[in-house]
N, C-alpha and C positions, 0 to 999 in steps of 0.2 A: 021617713025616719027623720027625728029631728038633729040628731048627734049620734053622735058610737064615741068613748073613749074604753079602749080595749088593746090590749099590745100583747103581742108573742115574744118572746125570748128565747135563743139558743144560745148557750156561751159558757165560759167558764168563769169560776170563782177567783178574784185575784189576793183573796187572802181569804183565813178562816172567817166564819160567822161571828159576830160580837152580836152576845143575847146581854137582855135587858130585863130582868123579872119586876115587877109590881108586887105593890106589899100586898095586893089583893091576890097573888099566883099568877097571874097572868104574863105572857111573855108576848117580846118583840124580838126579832132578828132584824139585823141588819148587814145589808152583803155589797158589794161590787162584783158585778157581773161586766167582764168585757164578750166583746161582740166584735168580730173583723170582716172586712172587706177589701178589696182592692180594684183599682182601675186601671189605664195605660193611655194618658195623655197623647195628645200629636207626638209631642217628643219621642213616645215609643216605649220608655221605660215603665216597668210595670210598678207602681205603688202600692205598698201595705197599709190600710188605715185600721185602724184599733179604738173604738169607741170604749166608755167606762159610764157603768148604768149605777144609779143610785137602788137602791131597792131595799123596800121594807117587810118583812113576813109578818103577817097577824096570825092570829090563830093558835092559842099553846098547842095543839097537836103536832100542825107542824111546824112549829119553832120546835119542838122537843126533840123531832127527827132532823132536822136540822143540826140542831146542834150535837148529833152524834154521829152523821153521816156528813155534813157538806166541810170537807176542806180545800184550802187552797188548791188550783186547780181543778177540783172538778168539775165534770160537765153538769149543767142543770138546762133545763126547760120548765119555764112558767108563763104563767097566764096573771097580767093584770089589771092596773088601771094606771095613768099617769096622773099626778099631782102635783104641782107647781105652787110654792109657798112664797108668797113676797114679804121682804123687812126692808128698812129703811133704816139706815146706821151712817149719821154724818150726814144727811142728806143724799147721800146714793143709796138708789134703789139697790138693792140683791135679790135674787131668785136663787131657789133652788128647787131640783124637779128632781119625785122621786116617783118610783115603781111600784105602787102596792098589792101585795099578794096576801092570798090565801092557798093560792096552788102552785106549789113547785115540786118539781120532782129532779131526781139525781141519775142521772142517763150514764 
């Protein structure tokens, strides 16, 4: 195999969906999915971590169920790809990585 870009997700919504319609009908969603974890250093105490996923939905179908089921807070599980976009503004670099789906569902 020469590569896999492929990622799971569990997590929830940290605000509603913001859809995006094209003059041609077409739509986009866009969400924040956090994802948590935690660990327990030497120290002993236990730590909360809270990651925040960029994520893009293609697909008018389901951007359409999206945007009448997914609100802030709920659960979702999807299947993507990651994507990583570089600019260059002032001479520093910026990335930003996002999550692209065609499948998500509301758990």
């Amino acid at each position: 195999m020469k590569s896999l870009n492929q990622v799971f997700l569990v997590g929830f919504l940290g605000a509603d969906a913001q859809i995006k319609t094209f003059d041609n009908g077409d739509k986009v969603a866009t969400l924040s999915v956090a994802t948590d974890d935690s660990y327990t250093p030497k120290e002993g105490e236990k730590v909360e971590v809270t990651d925040w996923h960029n994520v893009v939905v293609k697909g008018t179908k389901t951007v359409e169920f999206i945007e009448s089921k997914a609100k802030k807070g709920a659960k979702v599980i999807l299947k993507g790809i990651i994507k990583t976009k570089k600019k260059e503004k002032d001479g520093i670099k910026q990335y930003n990585t996002e999550i692209i789906t065609k499948d998500l569902k509301i758990i």
